[in-house]
C-alpha positions as CSV (number, residue, x, y, z in Angstrom):
1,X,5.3,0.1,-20.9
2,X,5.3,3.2,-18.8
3,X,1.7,4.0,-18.4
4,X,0.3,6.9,-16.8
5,X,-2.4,6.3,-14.2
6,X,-4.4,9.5,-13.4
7,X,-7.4,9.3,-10.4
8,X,-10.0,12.2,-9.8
9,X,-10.1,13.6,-6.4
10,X,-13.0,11.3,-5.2
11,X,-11.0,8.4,-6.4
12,X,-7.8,9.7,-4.8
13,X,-9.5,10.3,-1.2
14,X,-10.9,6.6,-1.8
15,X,-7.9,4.9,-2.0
16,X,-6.1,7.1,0.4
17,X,-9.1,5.9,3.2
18,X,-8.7,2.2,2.2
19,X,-4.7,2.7,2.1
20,X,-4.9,4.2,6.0
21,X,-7.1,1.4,7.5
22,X,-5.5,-1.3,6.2
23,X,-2.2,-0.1,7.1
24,X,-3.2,1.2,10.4
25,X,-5.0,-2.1,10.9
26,X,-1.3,-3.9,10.1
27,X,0.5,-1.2,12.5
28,X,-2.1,-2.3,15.4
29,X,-2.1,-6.0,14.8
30,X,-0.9,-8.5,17.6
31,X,1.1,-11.3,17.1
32,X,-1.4,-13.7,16.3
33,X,-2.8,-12.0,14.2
34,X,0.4,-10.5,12.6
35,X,0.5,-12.7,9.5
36,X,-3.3,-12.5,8.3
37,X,-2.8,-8.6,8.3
38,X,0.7,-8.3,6.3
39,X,-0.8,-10.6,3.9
40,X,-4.1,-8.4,4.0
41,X,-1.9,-5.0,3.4
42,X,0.6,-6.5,0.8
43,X,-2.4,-7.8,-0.9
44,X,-4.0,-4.1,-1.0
45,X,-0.4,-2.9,-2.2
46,X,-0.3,-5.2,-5.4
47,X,-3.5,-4.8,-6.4
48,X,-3.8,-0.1,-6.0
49,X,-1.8,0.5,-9.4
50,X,-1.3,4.2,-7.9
51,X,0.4,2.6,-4.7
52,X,2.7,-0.3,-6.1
53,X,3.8,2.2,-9.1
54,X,4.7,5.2,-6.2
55,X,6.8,2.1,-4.4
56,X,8.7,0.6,-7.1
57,X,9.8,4.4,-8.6
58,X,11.1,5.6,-5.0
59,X,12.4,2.4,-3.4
60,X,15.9,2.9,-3.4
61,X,16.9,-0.1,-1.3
62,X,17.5,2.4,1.8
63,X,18.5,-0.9,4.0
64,X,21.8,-0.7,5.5
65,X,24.3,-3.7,6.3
């Protein structure tokens, strides 16, 4: 099940906007709000095809122990 997800440009540039608020929105949160905006950009993450697909190919668990 290896689909192929193709955007034109104007979709591209619309999800690249919506991508950069709501992350820069989580980068700038304060504490109490820290936990409405993680939700708000994981949210945005699962449901951008484009986004969660680019993730899941290029996560190579860089975490160190």
């Amino acid at each position: 099940m290896n689909q192929e997800i193709t955007l034109t440009e104007i979709d591209y540039k619309k999800l690249s906007l919506n991508f950069r608020r709501v992350a820069s929105r989580f980068l700038k949160t304060n504490y109490s709000e820290a936990d409405d905006n993680l939700e708000r950009f994981l949210l945005f993450i699962e449901e951008s095809p484009v986004i969660l697909k680019f993730i899941q190919e290029n996560n190579r668990g860089t975490a160190t122990s």
